[in-house]
N, C-alpha and C positions, 0 to 999 in steps of 0.2 A: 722317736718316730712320729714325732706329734704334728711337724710341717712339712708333709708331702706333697708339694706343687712344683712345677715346672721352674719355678723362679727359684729353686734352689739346688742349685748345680754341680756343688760341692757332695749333695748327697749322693743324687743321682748316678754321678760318678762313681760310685761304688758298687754299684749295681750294672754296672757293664764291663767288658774284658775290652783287649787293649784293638779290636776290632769296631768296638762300640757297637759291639750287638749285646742284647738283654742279657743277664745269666740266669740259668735255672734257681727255682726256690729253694734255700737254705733251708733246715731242717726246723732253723728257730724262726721262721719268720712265718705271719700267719699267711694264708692265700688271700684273705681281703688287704692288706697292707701291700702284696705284692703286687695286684690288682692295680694297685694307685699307683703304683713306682711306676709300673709298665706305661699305664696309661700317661704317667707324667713326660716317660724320659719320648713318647712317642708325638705327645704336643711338642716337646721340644726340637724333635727332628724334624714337623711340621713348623715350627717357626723359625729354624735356620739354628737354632742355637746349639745343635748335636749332630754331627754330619751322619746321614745313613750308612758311611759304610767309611771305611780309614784309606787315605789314598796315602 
């Protein structure tokens, strides 16, 4: 979990359901690390490259 940015998408994806909305926090995962996923996968909705919502 050491490169959490917007420019990697493969992770990101892991962190959404098949709606591409965020998932709640895993038990293992810390709330500052979630933090950054959230805020990454939501630059990436802001830059086109994660649709806000699944058509």
């Amino acid at each position: 979990m050491k490169n959490i940015n917007f420019k990697n998408l493969n992770l990101l994806k892991k962190f959404m359901n098949n709606f591409f909305k965020i998932k709640p926090r895993k038990k293992n995962i810390k709330v500052k690390i979630q933090k950054k996923i959230s805020k990454a996968i939501k630059v990436c909705r802001f830059l086109s490259l994660f649709p806000y919502i699944n058509e």
